[in-house]
Every structure is written in structure tokens, then in C-alpha cells.
C-alpha positions in Angstrom: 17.2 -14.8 10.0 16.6 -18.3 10.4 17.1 -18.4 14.3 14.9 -15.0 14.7 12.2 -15.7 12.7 10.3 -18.2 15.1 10.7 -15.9 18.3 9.6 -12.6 15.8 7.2 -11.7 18.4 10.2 -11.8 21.5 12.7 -10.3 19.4 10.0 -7.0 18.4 8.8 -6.5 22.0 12.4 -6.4 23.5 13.5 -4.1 20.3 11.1 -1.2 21.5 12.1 -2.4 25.3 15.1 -0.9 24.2 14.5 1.5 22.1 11.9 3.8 24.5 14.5 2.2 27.8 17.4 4.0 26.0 15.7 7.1 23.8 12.3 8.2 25.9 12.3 11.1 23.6 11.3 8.8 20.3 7.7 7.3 22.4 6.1 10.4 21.0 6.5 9.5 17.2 5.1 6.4 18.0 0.9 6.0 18.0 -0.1 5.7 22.3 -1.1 1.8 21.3 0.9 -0.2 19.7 -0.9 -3.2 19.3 -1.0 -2.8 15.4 2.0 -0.5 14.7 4.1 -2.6 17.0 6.2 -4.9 14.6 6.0 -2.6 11.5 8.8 -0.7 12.3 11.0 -4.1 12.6 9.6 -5.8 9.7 10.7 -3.0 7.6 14.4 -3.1 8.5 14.4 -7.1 8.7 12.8 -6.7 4.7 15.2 -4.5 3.9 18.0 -6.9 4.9 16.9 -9.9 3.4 17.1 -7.6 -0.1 20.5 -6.1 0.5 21.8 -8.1 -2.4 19.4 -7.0 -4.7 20.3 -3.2 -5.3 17.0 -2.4 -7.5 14.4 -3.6 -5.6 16.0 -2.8 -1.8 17.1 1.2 -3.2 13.6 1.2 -4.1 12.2 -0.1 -1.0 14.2 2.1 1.2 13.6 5.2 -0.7 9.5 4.8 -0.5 10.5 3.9 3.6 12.6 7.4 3.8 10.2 9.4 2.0 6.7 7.9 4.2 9.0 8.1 7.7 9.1 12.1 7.4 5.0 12.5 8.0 6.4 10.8 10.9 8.7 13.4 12.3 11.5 10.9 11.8 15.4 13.3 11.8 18.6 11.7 10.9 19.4 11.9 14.2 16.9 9.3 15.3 18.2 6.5 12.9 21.2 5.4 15.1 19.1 4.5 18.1 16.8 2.6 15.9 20.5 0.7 14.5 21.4 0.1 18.1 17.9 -1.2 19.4 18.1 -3.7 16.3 21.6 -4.6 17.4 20.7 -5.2 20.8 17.4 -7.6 19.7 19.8 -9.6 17.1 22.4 -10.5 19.4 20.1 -11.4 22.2 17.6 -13.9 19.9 20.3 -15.1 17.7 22.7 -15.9 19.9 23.8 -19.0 18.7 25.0 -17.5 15.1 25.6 -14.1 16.4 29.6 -13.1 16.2 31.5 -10.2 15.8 31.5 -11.0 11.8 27.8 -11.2 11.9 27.6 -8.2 14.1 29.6 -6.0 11.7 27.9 -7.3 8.7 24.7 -5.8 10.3 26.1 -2.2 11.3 27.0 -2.6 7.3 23.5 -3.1 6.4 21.7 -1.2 8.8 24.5 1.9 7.4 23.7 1.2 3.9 19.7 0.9 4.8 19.9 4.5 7.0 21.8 6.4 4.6 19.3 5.7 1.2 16.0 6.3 3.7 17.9 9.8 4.7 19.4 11.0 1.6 15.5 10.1 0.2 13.8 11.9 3.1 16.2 14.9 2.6 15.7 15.1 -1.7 12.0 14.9 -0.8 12.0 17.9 1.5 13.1 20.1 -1.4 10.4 19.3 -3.4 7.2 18.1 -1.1 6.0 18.7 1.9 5.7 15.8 5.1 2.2 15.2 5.0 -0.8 17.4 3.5 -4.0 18.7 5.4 -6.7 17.5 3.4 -10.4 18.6 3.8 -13.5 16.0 3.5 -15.5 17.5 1.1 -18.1 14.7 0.5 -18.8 11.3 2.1 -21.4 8.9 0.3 -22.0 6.0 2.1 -22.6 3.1 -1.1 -23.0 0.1 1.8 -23.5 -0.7 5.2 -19.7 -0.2 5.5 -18.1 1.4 2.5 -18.1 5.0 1.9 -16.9 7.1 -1.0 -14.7 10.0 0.2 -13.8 12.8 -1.8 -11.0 15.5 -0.1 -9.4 18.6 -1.3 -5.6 18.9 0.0 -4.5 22.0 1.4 -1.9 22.3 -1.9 -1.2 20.3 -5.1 -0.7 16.8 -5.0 0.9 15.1 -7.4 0.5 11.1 -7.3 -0.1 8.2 -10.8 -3.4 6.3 -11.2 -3.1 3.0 -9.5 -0.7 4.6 -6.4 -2.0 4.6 -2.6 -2.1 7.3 0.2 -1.6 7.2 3.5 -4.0 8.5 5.9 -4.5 9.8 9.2 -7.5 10.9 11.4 -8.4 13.3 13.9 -9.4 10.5 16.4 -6.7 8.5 16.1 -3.4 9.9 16.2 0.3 8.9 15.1 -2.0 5.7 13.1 -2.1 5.7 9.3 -3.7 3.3 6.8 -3.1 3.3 3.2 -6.0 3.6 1.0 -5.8 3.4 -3.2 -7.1 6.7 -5.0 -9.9 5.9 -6.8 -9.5 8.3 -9.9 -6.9 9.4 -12.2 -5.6 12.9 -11.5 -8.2 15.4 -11.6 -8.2 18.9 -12.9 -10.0 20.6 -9.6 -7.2 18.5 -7.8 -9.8 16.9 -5.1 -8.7 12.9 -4.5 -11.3 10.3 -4.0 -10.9 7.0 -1.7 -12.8 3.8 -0.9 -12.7 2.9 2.3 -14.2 -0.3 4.3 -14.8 -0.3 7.6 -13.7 -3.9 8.9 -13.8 -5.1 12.1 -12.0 -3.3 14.5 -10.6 -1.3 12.5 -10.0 2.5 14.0 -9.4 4.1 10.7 -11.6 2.5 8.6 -14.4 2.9 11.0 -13.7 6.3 11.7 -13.9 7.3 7.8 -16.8 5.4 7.3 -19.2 5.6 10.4 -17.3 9.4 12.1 -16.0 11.2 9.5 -18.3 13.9 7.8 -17.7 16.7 5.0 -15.4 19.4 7.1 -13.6 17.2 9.0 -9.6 17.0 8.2 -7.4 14.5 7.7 -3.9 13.6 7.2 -2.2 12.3 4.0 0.9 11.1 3.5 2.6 11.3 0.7 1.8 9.1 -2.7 3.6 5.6 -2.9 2.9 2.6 -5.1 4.3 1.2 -8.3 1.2 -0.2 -9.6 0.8 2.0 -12.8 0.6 1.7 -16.3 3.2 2.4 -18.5 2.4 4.4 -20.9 5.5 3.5 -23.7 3.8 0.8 -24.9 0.4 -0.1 -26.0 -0.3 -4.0 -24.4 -3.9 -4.6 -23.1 -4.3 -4.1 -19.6 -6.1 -7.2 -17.9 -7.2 -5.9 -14.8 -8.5 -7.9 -11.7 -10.2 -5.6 -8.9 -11.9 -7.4 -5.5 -13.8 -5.4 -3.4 -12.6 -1.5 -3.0 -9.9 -2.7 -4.8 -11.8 -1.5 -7.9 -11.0 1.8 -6.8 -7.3 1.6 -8.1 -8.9 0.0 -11.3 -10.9 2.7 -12.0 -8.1 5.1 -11.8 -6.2 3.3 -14.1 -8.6 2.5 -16.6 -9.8 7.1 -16.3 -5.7 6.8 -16.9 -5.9 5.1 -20.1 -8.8 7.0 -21.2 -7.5 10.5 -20.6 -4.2 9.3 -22.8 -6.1 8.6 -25.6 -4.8 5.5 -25.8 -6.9 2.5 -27.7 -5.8 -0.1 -25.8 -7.5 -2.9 -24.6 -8.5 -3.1 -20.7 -10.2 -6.1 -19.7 -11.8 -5.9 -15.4 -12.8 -7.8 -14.4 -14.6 -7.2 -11.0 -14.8 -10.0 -7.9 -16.8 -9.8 -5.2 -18.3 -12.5 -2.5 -22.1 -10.9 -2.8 -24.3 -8.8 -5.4 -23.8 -5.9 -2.6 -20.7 -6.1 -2.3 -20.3 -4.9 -6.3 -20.9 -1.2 -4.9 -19.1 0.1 -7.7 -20.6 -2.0 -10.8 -22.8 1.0 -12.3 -20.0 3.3 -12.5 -17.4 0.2 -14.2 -20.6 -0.2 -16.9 -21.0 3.6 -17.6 -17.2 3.8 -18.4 -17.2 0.4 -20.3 -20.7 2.7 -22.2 -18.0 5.6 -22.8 -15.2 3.2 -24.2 -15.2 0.9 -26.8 -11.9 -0.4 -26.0 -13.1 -1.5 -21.7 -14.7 -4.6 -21.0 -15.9 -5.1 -17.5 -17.2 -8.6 -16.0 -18.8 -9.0 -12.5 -17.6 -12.0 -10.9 -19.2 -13.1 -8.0 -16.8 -15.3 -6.3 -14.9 -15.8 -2.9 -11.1 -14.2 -2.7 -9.4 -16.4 -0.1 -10.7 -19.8 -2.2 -11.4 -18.6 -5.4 -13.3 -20.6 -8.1 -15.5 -18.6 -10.8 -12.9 -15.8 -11.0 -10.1 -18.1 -11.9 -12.6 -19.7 -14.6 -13.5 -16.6 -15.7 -9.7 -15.4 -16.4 -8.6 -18.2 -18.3 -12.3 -18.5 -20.1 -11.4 -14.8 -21.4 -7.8 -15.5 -22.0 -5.2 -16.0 -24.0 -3.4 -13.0 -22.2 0.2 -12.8 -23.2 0.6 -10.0 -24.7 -1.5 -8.4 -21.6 0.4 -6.3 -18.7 -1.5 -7.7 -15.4 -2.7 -5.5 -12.3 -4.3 -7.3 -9.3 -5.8 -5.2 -6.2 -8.2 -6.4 -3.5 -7.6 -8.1 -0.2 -4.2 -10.3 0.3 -6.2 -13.5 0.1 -6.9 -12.2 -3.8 -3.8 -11.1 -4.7 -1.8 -14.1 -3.9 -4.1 -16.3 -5.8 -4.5 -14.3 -8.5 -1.0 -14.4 -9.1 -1.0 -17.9 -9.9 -3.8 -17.9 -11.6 -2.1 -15.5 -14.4 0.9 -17.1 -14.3 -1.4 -20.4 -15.2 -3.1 -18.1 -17.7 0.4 -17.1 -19.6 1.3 -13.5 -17.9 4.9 -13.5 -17.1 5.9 -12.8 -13.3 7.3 -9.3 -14.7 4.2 -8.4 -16.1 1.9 -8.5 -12.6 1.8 -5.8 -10.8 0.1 -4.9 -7.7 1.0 -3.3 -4.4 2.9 -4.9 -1.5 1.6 -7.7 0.6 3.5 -6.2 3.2 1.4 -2.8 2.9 -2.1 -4.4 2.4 -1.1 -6.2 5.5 -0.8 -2.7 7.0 -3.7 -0.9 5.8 -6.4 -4.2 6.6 -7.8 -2.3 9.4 
């Protein structure tokens, strides 16, 4: 890992040289660019190797992996050319390390990784479809370049408060972002999203500037670990930046709809006044529920200041399960500013890095 990770770039563009050189067939799962789905495929496997000694969290991994690859169209059949293509990249950028011990330590692996993803992908087929057809049924533009989507899915679809979607358009193909649900489950079953058009970003700006009640998406099917557990009753100190309130919100309907008198303290970062699109409806629920506190924060995410003062102003939170969700920049300093302010590393949860990496654009 050492050797390949400086040359990452090299070893990811000679992997699909191979792949599409060896299996033409398997180009058509694959968006027509690649420029932003081109390492993702790699990165997953080279992930899921660094955590083969850690059975939880890798069995985990590679079970969300199995059950997202089959919007895909991914068979069994395809995971053997996908082993070989690795192969092939490995023992051409790591060359100096690479033997036949290391060699069949990686068809080891990359056997263990295949099997979980296909034995997941196949216990998910007997219970959920690959992907859902889901209708816009309103679109409320709340900025510039954030708009409020509501969809109904063509059937049920069951997912937690604080999970994620994926989603893809009509205008661009084979390329799926993730994007939190901004509501608990609802009775009429519709789902709600935030989305933020950044720049250059085809999905984003699609559902934001293109998209209009009618059109249809895509949705994949519901991943994320970021929700609350309901056998206890610690406070919930929440931290939301940006549309990551929408996964806040969904937690804190989740709490309400328990009946649950917990405390939940959000509090809600943002870089400008407008960019608190959400505010009104945070102080309405805090009006509803004795037991919410919500604080605006204006404050920057990559190099925060005010937020972390406000946190630890607030605090002690020990006794307090943590839930961070906003842009990368947020989440990794967040982390340390609740482990500063007391919450133990097994008490702070938010989604991947990996997948907010994924869903930026």
C-alpha cells in the first residue's frame, strides 16, 4: 500500500486500461465520463483491504458496497475481471514488494471482499428491488442554489432518519450522488432532499436549476449508519453545516415521533445569514418541543472558530451521543472538537468521508 499510494493516479488509469482492454462488455455499467467516477471503483477495493483485519467494520463496508453495486447492474459474474484488473495494476506499481506470497495474499482478499459484496447483493434481491423510480413531486427553490425536493417512489421505501440515498438523473446517466433525507419516515411515504448545486456539479445542478415536479429520478437503495439508537435515552448533541441540517432534522422528527424526552441540542453552522435556509423550520420544531434547543452559528467549516466556542460554551457533553453532518471540512473538525469537549470516539457518528467525498458535486 505503501509503494501504490503515491502513483494512485497511474495505478487507477491502467486498472480500467485493463479492465475495458480485457472485458469491453463491462464499459456500459460505467457512466460515458469518467472524470469523477474514475478512481471510486479502486478506492473501494484498496479500503476494503486495508480493513481486512478488522471483520466488523470491513463485513460492514462490503455488505453496504454489494447492496449499492446492484442499481449498477453489477452480476457475480463480473467480479473476477474486476479481481484480475486489480491484480494486473498491483503487480505492475508495486513491483518492488510484489511476490508470489503477496500475490496470493491478494486473490485471498479480493475472494473474501467478492464473496460478502455477492452473498449481500443476492440476500438483498429477495427482499428489495435495485433501484426505485421516484417521481418529483415538488421543488422549492429556498436559495440561489439550494432547492427542497420532495419525490414519491414508485413502491415503499424503507430507510432510518439520519441515512442517505443515492440518486440518479435523467440527464446524466450511470452518475449517482448521495443526498441525506431530510425527514423521518413519513406516513404518505414521499422522501424529501436538500440538494446544493456547487460548481460543476452535474447532479446537483441538474436537481436544482433542471429538475421540475414530473420529472423522474433514480434512487438507490438507503445506506448510512448515522442513526439514533433508540435503547437508550442519552441527549443527542447534534451539529448540522449547511444541507447537512437535512439529516438533523430527520433525526430530531425521529426522536419526536418516539416520544422520547430526550435532550437534542443543534446546533446549526453556516458561513452567511443566507446560507441558514433552514433556520425557521429548526425554530418551529424547537416551538413544538420542549426538550430541542437549536443555535445558529454563523461560522466558517474548513477553519472553524465560533462553532467550536459555541460547543464547548454549551457543554459538558458526556453523557451526549454526537452526530456531525455538513461538508468534509466540518466533519473532520468537528470531530476534534467533541473529542476536546468529552464525547468518546464511539459516540460520534456521521457518514463516511469517503462518501461525502463522492456526493460533493
Amino acid at each position: 500500500m505503501a509503494e501504490v499510494g503515491p502513483v494512485a493516479d497511474k495505478v487507477t488509469s491502467y486498472f480500467y486500461a485493463l479492465l475495458f482492454m480485457r472485458h469491453p462488455d463491462l464499459r456500459m455499467l460505467f457512466p460515458a465520463s469518467m472524470d469523477t467516477q474514475r478512481d471510486r471503483l479502486l478506492r473501494a477495493l484498496l479500503t476494503a483491504a486495508e480493513n481486512i483485519d478488522n471483520t466488523e467494520v470491513l463485513v460492514a463496508y462490503l455488505k453496504n458496497l454489494g447492496r449499492g453495486h446492484r442499481k449498477y447492474g453489477t452480476e457475480p459474474e463480473h467480479y473476477p475481471a474486476v479481481g484480475e484488473a486489480l491484480i494486473g495494476s498491483l503487480s505492475r506499481y508495486a513491483s518492488s514488494s510484489w511476490s508470489e506470497e503477496t500475490e496470493a495474499a491478494w486473490v485471498r482478499a479480493y475472494t473474501t471482499i467478492s464473496q460478502v459484496m455477492i452473498d449481500a447483493a443476492a440476500e438483498d434481491e429477495l427482499r428489495a428491488p435495485a433501484w426505485w423510480f421516484g417521481e418529483i413531486v415538488s421543488h422549492e427553490l429556498r436559495t440561489s442554489d439550494i432547492a427542497v425536493l420532495t419525490v414519491r417512489p414508485d413502491q415503499p421505501y424503507p430507510f432510518l432518519a439520519g441515512q442517505y440515498a443515492s440518486l440518479e438523473t435523467p440527464w446524466w446517466p450511470r452518475i449517482w450522488r448521495h443526498y441525506s433525507f431530510a425527514s423521518a419516515p413519513r406516513p404518505d411515504g414521499l422522501l424529501t432532499f436538500h440538494v446544493k448545486a456547487v460548481s460543476a456539479g452535474w447532479v446537483s445542478n441538474a436537481l436544482v436549476h433542471r429538475a421540475r415536479p414530473g420529472d423522474t429520478v433514480r434512487l438507490g437503495p438507503p445506506a448510512g449508519t448515522m442513526t439514533v439508537d433508540h435503547s437508550n435515552d442519552n441527549g443527542l448533541l447534534c451539529l448540522g453545516g449547511g444541507t447537512g441540517i437535512a439529516p438533523i432534522k430527520a433525526l430530531v422528527e425521529d426522536v419526536a415521533e418516539h416520544g422520547a424526552r430526550r435532550s437534542v441540542e443543534v446546533f446549526y453552522g453556516a458561513r452567511t445569514d443566507h446560507d441558514l435556509y433552514d433556520v425557521d423550520t429548526m425554530l418551529r420544531l424547537q416551538q413544538s418541543h420542549p426538550w430541542l434547543s437549536v443555535r445558529p452559528v454563523i461560522d466558517s467549516f474548513d477553519q472553524p472558530g465560533r462553532l467550536p466556542d459555541a460547543v464547548r460554551q454549551f457543554g459538558p457533553w458526556h453523557d451526549f451521543d454526537a452526530y456531525l453532518a455538513g461538508p468534509p471540512g466540518m466533519i473532520r473538525n468537528g470531530v476534534q472538537v467533541l473529542r476536546g469537549a468529552g464525547v468518546p470516539q464511539d459516540r460520534i457518528r456521521h457518514d463516511s468521508l469517503e462518501e461525502l467525498v463522492a456526493a460533493a458535486d
